[in-house]
C-alpha positions in Angstrom: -30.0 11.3 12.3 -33.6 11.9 10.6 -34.3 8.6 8.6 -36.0 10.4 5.9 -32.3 12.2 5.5 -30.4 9.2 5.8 -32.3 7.8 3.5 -31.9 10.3 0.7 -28.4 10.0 1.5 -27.9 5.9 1.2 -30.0 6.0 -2.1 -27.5 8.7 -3.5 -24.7 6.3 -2.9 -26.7 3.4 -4.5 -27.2 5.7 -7.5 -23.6 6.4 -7.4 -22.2 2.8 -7.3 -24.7 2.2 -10.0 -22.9 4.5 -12.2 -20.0 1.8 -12.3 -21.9 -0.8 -14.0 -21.6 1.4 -17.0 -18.0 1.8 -16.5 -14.5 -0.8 -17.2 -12.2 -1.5 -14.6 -8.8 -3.4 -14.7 -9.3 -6.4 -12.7 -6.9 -7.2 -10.1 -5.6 -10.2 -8.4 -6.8 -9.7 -4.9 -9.9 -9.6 -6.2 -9.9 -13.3 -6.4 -8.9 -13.5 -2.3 -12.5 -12.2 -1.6 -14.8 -15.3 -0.5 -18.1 -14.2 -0.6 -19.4 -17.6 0.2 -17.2 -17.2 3.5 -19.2 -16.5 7.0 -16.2 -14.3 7.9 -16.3 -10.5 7.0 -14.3 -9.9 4.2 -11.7 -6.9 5.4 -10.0 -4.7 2.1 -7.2 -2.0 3.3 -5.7 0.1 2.0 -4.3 4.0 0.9 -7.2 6.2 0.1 -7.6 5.7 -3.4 -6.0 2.7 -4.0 -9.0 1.6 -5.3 -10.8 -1.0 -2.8 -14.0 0.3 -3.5 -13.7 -1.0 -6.9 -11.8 -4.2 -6.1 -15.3 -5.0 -4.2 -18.0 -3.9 -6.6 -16.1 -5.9 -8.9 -16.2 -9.0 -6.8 -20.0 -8.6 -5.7 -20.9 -8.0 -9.4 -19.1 -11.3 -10.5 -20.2 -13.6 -8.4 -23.7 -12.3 -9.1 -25.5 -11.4 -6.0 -27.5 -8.6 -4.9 -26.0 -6.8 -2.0 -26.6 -3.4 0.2 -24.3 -0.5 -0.1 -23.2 2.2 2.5 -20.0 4.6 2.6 -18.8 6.0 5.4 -16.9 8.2 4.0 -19.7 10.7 2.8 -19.4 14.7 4.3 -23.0 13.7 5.4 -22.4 11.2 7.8 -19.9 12.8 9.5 -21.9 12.9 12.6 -23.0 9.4 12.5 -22.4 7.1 15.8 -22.6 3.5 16.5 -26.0 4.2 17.9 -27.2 5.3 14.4 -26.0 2.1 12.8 -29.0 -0.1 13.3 -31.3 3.1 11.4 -28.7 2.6 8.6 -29.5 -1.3 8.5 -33.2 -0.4 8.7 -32.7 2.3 5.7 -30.5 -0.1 3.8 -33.4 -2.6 3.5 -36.2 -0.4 3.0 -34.2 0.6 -0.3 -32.6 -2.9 -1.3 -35.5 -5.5 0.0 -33.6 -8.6 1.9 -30.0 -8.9 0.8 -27.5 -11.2 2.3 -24.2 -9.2 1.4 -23.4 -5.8 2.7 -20.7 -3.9 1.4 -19.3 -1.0 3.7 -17.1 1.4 2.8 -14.4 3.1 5.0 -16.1 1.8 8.0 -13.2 3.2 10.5 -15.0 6.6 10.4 -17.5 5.3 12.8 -17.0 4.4 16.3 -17.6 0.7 17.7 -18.3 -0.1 14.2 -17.0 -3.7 14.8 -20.4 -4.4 17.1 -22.6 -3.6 14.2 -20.7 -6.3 12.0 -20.1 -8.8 14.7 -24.4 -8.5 14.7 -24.1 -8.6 11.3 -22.4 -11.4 10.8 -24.3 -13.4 13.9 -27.4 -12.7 11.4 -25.7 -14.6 8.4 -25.1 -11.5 6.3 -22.1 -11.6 4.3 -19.6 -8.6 5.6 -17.3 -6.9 3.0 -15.4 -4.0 4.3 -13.5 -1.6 3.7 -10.8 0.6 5.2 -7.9 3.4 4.9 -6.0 2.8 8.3 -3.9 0.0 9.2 -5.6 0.4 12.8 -8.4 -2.0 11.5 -5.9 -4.7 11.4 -3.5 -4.6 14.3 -6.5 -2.8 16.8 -10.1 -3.2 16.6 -10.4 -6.4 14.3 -7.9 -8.4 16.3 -9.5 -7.2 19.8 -13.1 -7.8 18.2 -13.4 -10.0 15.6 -10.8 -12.5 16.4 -11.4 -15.5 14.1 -14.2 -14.2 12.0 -12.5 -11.6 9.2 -10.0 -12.0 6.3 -7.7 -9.4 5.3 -6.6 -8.3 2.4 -4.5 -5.3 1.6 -4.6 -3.4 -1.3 -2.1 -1.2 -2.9 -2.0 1.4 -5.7 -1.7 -0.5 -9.2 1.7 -3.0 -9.7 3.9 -2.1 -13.2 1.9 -5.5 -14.2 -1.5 -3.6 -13.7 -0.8 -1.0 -15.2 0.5 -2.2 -18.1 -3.3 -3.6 -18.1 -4.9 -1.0 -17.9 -2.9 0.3 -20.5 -3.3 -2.6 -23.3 0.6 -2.7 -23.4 1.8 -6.7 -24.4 4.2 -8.0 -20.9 4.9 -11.4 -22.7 5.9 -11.2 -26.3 9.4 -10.6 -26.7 9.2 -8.9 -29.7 11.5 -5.4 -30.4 8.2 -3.8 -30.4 6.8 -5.2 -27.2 9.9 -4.7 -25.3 10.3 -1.1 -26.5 6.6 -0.9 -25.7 7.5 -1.9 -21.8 10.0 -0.1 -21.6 8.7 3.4 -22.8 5.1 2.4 -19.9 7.9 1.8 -17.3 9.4 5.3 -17.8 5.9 6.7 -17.6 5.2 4.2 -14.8 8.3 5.6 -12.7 7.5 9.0 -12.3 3.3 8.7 -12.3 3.2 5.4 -9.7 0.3 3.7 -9.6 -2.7 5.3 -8.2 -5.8 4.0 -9.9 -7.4 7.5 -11.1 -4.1 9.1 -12.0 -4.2 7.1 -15.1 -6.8 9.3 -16.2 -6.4 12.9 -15.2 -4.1 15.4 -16.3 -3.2 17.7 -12.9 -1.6 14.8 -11.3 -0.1 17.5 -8.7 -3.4 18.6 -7.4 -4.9 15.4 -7.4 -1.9 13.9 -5.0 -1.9 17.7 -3.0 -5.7 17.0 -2.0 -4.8 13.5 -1.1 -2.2 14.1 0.8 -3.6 16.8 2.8 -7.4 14.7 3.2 -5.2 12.0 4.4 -3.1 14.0 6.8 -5.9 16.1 8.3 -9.1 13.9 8.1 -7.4 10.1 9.1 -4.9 11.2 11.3 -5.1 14.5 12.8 -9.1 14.3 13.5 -8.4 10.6 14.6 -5.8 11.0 17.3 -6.1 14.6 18.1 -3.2 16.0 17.2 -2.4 19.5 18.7 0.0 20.7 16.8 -0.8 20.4 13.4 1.5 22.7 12.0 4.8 20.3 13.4 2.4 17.3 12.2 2.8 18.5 8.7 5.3 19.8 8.2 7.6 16.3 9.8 4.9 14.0 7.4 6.0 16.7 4.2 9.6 16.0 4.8 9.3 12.6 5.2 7.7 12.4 1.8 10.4 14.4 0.1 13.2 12.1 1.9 12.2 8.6 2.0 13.5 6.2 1.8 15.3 6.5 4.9 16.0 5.5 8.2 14.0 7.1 11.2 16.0 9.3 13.7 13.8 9.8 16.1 15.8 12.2 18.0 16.5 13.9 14.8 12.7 14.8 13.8 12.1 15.8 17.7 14.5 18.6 17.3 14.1 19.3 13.4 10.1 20.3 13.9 9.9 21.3 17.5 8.4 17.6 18.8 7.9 17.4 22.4 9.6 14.4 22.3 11.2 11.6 21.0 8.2 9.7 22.0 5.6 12.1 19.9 8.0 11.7 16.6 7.5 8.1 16.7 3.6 8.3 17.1 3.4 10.5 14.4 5.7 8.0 11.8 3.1 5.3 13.2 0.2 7.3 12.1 1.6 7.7 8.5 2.0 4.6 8.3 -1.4 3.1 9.7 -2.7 5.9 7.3 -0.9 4.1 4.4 1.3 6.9 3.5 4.9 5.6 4.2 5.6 1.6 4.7 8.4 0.6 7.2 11.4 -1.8 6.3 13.5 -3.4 9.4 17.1 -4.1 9.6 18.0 -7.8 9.5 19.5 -8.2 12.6 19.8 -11.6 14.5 19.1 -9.5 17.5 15.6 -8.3 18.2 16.5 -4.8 19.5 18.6 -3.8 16.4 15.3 -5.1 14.1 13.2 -2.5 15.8 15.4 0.6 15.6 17.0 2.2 12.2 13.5 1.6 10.7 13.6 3.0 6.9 10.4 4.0 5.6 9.5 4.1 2.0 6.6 6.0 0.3 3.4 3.5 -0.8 3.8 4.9 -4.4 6.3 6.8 -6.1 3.8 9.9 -7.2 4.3 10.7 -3.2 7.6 11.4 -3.6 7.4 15.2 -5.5 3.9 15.6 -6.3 3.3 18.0 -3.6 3.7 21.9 -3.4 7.0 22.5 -2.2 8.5 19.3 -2.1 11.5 20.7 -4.2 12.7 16.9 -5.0 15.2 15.7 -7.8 13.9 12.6 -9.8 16.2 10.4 -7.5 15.2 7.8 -10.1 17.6 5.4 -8.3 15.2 5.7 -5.0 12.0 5.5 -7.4 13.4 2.0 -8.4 13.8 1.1 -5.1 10.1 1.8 -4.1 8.6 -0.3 -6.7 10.8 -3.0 -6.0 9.9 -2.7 -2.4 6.5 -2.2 -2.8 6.3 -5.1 -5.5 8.4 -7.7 -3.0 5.6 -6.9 -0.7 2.9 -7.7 -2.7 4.9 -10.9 -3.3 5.8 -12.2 -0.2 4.0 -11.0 2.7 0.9 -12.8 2.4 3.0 -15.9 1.9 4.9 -15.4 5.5 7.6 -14.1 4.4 9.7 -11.3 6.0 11.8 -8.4 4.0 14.8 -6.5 5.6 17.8 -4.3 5.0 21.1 -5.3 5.6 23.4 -2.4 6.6 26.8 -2.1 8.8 29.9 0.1 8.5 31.3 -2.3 5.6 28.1 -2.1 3.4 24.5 -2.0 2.5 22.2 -4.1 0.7 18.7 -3.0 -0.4 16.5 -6.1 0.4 16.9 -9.6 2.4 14.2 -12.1 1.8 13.7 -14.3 4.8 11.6 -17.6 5.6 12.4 -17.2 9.5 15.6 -17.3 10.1 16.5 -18.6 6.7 17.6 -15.5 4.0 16.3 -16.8 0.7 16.9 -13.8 -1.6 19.2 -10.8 -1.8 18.4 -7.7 -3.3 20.4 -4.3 -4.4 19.0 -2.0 -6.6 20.4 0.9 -8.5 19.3 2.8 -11.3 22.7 2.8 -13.3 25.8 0.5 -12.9 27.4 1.4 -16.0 30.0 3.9 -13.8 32.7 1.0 -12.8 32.9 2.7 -9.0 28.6 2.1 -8.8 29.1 -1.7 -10.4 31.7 -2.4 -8.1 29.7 -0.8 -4.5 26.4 -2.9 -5.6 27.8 -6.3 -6.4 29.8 -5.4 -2.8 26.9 -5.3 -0.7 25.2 -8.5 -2.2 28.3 -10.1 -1.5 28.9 -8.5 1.6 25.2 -9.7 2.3 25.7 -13.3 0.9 28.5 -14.0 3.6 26.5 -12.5 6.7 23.3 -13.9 6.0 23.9 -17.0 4.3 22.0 -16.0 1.1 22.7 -17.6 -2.0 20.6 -15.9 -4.5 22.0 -12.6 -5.3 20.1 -10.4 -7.6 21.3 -6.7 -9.0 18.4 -5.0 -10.2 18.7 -2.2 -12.6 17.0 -0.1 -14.9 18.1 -1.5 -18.5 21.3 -4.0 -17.7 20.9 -7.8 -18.3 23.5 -9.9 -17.8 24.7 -12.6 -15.4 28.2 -12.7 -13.8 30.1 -14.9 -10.7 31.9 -12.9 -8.4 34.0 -14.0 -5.6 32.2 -17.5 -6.2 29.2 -16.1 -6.0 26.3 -16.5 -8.8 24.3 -12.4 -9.4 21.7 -12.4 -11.5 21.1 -8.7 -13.3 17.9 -7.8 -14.5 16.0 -4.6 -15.5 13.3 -3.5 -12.9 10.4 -3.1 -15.5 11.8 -7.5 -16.3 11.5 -8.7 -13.0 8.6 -7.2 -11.7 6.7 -8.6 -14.9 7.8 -12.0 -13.9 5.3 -14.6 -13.5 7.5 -17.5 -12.1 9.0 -17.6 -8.8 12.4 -16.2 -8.1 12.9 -18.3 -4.5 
């Protein structure tokens, strides 16, 4: 690429980031997970959007330091190669002067990227990266830079964020306040959580073009998929069902699949694109944990947002996503594994494990006031309690608060919009 071109390009995107210093942005917790002081590249991932671009400019501007900028993910670079990569660096200085932090954004788009920061980071220049596609973690930065990168994944905003973002009180326990909650947790259920949806009106085109970028661009350019059309239309359905449990065989011969084989790649490569998130059945057996897979949505605007997704408000599975997607952002980082539980004489939403250990059992339902719904929930914690060996039972709901024993057994029911605002932890 012509230098002179590259560098009009790379001072564009300086300009651009510049912009944000004018801007306020809801600061988030994984912000303070970045160590800037560390000699390891600093690794953000995440759904498109999500907002890790922010997360990082954030972090830089905090701690003070001057630092480089270069995205990736620019319609101009789209021909870029690894061989191009040392021009960039030489661009990068001519326009910043020596800097010792580099920020890169969506840095999967190039190929043997993970050279260019190994060199990087063998010069002492402090790495912060980030990326839209899960294959950064479990491909290239495991195989390459064993040892010298920190991950952190990012996810469109938590109920706690955006209540934030929003000024509304989580702690006072005031009529006011609570109403207050409440009434930002039924906006929060059908709008999710993505960072720029808070301030747009067409929230249908903006999740349309997301979507499709995400489908087309990070997936089917990335692992050359043939037959688009299938592609599609499977990932569309998907969206409009989940959560539930993969049947391979089932999406084979609903969209024409070659194979049972090609259905799975393609539920991998939504969810190294971020789009779904898989859930595994507790099983003691290892086989059973990797089969029935349910898959869940990253944020509830996925689920009917889109052009012919002719969904219900299936507010009971909207409940289930955040709490899904909220016991991820609780427990993963700390070890910590999350299953269903399911055989022919129940179900239970979530198992909380340490190991082997089940620490905290989950059922959620948007409504328990019908006595045949109260009595099927508390039935699969229970049923859940005496094959696990879990002892705390919680029923999670959209407005009830009460605590009962049943069968000897201690459940704890809260509202959703409660527990997910809980600072204190529940195991």
């Amino acid at each position: 690429m012509d230098k002179r071109f590259l560098e009009i390009i790379l001072s564009d995107q300086a300009e651009e980031l510049s912009i944000k210093r004018a801007l306020h942005f809801c600061q988030r917790k994984e912000e303070d997970k970045i160590d800037l002081d560390s000699t390891q590249a600093q690794v953000i991932i995440g759904v498109r959007r999500s907002g890790k671009s922010t997360l990082c400019y954030n972090a830089l501007v905090r701690k003070g330091v001057k630092f480089a900028y270069v995205n990736f993910d620019d319609e101009r670079l789209i021909e870029i190669s690894g061989k191009d990569l040392n021009d960039v660096l030489e661009v990068l200085y001519k326009i910043n002067g020596d800097f010792k932090y580099l920020f890169i954004d969506e840095i999967q788009n190039i190929p043997e990227w993970y050279l260019f920061v190994n060199r990087l980071l063998r010069k002492q220049i402090h790495v912060i990266i980030t990326g839209s596609n899960a294959k950064l973690l479990s491909g290239e930065l495991a195989t390459h830079l064993t040892g010298r990168h920190h991950s952190i994944s990012l996810y469109p905003f938590s109920f706690e964020e955006f209540c934030k973002l929003k000024s509304i009180d989580t702690r006072s326990m005031t009529t006011k306040a609570i109403a207050n909650r409440r009434a930002a947790f039924d906006i929060y259920i059908q709008q999710g959580g993505f960072p720029e949806l808070q301030s747009i009106n067409d929230d249908r085109d903006y999740i349309e073009g997301l979507v499709d970028n995400i489908l087309k661009r990070d997936i089917e350019q990335r692992f050359r998929i043939m037959h688009t059309a299938s592609f599609e239309q499977m990932s569309q359905h998907l969206l409009n069902v989940a959560p539930t449990i993969i049947v391979d065989k089932s999406l084979q011969e609903s969209f024409g699949l070659k194979s049972q084989h090609t259905a799975k790649n393609y539920v991998n490569y939504l969810k190294q694109a971020y789009l779904l998130v898989g859930l595994n059945k507790y099983s003691q057996k290892s086989r059973q944990r990797l089969t029935e897979e349910k898959v869940y949505p990253i944020d509830v605007a996925l689920m009917n947002k889109r052009p012919n997704a002719f969904a219900k408000e299936n507010l009971g599975w909207r409940l289930e996503t955040i709490v899904y997607m909220e016991l991820i952002r609780r427990y993963k980082n700390k070890g910590l594994d999350i299953y269903y539980y399911s055989d022919r004489s129940g179900e239970c939403d979530f198992i909380v494990c340490n190991a082997t250990k089940a620490l905290l059992a989950i059922q959620v339902s948007y409504d328990i006031s019908a006595e045949k719904t109260r009595k099927r929930e508390i039935s699969g914690l229970i049923l859940a309690a005496k094959k696990t060996g879990c002892e705390k039972l919680l029923l999670l709901t959209d407005h009830q608060h009460e605590s009962i024993i049943q069968d000897g057994h201690d459940i704890q029911i809260r509202p959703v919009y409660e527990y997910v605002l809980q600072d204190t932890a529940d195991i």
